[in-house]
N, C-alpha and C positions, 0 to 999 in steps of 0.2 A: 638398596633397591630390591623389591621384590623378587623381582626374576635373575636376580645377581648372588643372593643368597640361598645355600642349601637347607636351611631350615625356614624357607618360604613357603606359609602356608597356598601357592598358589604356583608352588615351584616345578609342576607338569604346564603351565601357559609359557608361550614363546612370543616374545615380545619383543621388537628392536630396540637398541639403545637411543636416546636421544643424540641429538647430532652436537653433542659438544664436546667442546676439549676437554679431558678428565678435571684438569685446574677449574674451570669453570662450573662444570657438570659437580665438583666437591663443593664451589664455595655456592652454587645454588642449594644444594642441599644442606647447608650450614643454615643461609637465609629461612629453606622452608621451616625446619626446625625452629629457627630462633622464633618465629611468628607462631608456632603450636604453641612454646611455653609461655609466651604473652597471652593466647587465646585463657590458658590454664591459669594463668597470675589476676585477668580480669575476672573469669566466673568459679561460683564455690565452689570449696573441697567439696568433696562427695558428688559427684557431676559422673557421665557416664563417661565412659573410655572407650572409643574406636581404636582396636593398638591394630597392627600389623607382625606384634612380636618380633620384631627385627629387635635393632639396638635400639629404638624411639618409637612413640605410638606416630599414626600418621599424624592426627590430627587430636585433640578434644572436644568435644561436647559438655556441657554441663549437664543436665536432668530438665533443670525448669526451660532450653531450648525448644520454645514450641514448635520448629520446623523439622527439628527431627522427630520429638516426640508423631508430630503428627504423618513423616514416613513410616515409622513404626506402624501406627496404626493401619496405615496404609497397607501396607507389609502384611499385616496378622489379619486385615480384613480382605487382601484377596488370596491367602495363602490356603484358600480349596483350589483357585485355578492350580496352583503350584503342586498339588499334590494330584489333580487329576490327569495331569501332563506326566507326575512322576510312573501313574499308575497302567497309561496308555506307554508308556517309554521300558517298562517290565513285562509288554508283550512283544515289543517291536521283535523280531528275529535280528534286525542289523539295526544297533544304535544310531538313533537320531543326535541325542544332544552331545554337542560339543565340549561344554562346560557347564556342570550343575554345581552350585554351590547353597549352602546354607550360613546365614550369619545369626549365632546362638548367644542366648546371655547366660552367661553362669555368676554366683553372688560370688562378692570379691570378699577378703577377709576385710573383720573390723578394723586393724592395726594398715591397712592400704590407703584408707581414704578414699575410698572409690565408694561408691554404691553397688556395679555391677563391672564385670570384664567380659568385651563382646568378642567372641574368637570363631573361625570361619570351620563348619563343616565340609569335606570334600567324602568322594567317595557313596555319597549320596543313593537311596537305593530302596522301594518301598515294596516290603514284601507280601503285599497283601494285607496286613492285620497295623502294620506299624512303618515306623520311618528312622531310617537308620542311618546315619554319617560316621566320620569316623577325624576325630580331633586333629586340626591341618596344623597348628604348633602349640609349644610350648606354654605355658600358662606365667603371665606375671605376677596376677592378683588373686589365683583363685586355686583352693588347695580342691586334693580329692579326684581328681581328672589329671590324666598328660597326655602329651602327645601321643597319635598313635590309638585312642580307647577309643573305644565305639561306644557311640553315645544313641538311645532312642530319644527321637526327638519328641519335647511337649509342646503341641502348640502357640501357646502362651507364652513360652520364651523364646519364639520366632520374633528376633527383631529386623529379619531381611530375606531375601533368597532371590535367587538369580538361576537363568539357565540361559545357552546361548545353542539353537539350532537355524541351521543355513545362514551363520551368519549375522542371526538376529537376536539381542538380547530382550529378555524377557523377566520384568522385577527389576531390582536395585532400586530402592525407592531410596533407601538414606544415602544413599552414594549418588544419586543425583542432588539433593538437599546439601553435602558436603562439598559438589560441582558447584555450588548455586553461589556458596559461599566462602571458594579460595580467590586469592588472589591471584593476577596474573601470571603471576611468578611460580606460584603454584600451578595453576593450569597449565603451564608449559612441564614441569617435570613431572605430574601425575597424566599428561592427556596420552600417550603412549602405556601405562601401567595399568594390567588388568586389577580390578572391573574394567576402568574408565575407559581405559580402548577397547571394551566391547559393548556401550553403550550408547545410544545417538544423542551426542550431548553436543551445546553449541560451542 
């Protein structure tokens, strides 16, 4: 679980646990699992990868998914709001935002079967000329980066972004498309797990 583990790339959010028995609270997350790698066994290799870097990715995507492809879009077509909030947020004297984050693609290796591995910026920070984060975990598919490097951001490989001030979230376009389509069983263990408990989802 995200906020359970210390190599969570999201491991400064505080989050309450769900309200179940560990027994319970283990075999749901067996179940959510066993449902990722049936998602992965129906659509082709080479598909895109939402991981969490935990021990499992959260979930899968394929590529040819036109509901994420088109949050993506989403994403890189309002990511000037996102950058002009970053750039009014570099004057404040007392920070606004509570949570900024960045979700980045970097190319996976040939020998992965992936196409791309999408892993989450924190630390987020625009200094005028450019945009900077800094790698929130460990890499599975993708050599040349680790944890920990500060990465300038391009654009173009903006496949998300998020910030949350007073409260209010603002972006996660593919993290509501991935809402749209878990199961209830899933919605019960991710509705408490940041992003999703900071976005107004039904």
């Amino acid at each position: 679980m995200w906020h359970e583990r210390s190599n969570s790339p999201l491991q400064r959010t505080r989050c309450r646990s769900l309200p179940l028995a560990p027994e319970s609270q283990s075999q749901l997350f067996s179940r959510v699992k066993q449902r990722a790698a049936e998602r992965q066994q129906r659509w082709a290799v080479g598909g895109i990868i939402i991981s969490s870097n935990n021990e499992e990715p959260i979930v899968w995507f394929a590529g040819e998914d036109a509901g994420m492809l088109e949050a993506i879009r989403r994403a890189q077509e309002s990511f000037p709001q996102f950058v002009a909030e970053l750039e009014v947020e570099s004057r404040r004297i007392i920070p606004a935002m509570q949570e900024c984050l960045i979700k980045y693609a970097f190319p996976a290796t040939s020998e992965s079967g992936v196409a791309v591995e999408h892993m989450f910026l924190g630390e987020v920070r625009h200094n005028g000329t450019e945009i900077r984060g800094v790698l929130a975990s460990e890499p599975m598919y993708t050599t040349g980066v680790a944890e920990g490097d500060e990465i300038v951001v391009e654009p173009n490989r903006v496949s998300d972004w998020l910030y949350l001030i007073g409260g209010k979230a603002y972006g996660g376009f593919t993290f509501v498309h991935m809402w749209n389509n878990f199961s209830e069983e899933e919605r019960r263990f991710y509705r408490d797990q940041p992003p999703f408990a900071w976005l107004d989802l039904p």
